[in-house]
N, C-alpha and C positions, 0 to 999 in steps of 0.2 A: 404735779407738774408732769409734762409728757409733748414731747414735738411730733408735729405733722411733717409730711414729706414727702413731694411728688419724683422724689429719687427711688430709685429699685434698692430693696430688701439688703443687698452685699454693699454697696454705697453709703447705707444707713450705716451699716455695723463700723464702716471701715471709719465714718467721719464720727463717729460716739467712739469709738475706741482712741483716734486721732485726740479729739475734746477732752476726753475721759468725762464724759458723759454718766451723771447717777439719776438716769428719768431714760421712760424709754422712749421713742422715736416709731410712731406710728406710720402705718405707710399710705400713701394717696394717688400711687403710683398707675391702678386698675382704670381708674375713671377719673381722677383730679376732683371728685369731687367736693371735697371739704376745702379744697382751693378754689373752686368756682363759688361757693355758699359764700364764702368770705370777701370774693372780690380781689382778691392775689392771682390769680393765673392772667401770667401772661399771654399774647396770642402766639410764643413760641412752642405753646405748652410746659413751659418752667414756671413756677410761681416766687413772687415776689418775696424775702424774707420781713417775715413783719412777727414779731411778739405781742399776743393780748393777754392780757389777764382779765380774768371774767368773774366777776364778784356771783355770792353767796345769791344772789337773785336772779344770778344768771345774765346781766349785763356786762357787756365792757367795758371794765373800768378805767384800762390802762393799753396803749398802741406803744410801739415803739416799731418804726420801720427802716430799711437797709442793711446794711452792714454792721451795725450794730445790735441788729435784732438778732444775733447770734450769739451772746455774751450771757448764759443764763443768770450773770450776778445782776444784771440791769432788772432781771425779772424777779430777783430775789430781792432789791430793794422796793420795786413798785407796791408789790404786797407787801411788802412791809408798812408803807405808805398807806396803802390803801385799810391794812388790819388799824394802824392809829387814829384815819380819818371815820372808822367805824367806833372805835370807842371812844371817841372824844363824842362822838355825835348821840352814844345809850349815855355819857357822861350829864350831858344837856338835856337829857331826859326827866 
């Protein structure tokens, strides 16, 4: 697990230490661009908070956007979700 962040370097640290954050917090701050790939930046230049979880194949398995996309437990259940929806599905096999 690991956030993106079109916030500057000192910003990052200071809102991970605030959270107490154990994932680190990459920066997107140079060019936004993994906030434009995704569709989150704003035309303020701030980007939208949204949490994905991207499955083992590399899709997106799971959105969560606003203010709530902040809470890494939300993210900690989704995968969770999504690892039981994977072995019930090799179960069915």
């Amino acid at each position: 697990m690991f956030g993106v962040s079109t916030d500057n370097t000192p910003s990052q640290k200071v809102f991970a230490e605030q959270l107490k954050l154990s994932f680190p917090i990459l920066s997107d701050f140079k060019d936004r661009s993994t906030a434009k790939a995704y569709g989150v930046l704003r035309p303020d230049g701030m980007a939208n908070r949204v949490t994905y979880v991207v499955d083992k194949e590399g899709k997106i398995a799971f959105v969560d956007i606003g203010n709530t996309a902040i809470d890494p437990t939300a993210t900690d259940e989704a995968c969770s979700r999504l690892a039981h929806r994977v072995q019930q599905g090799a179960e069915k096999k």
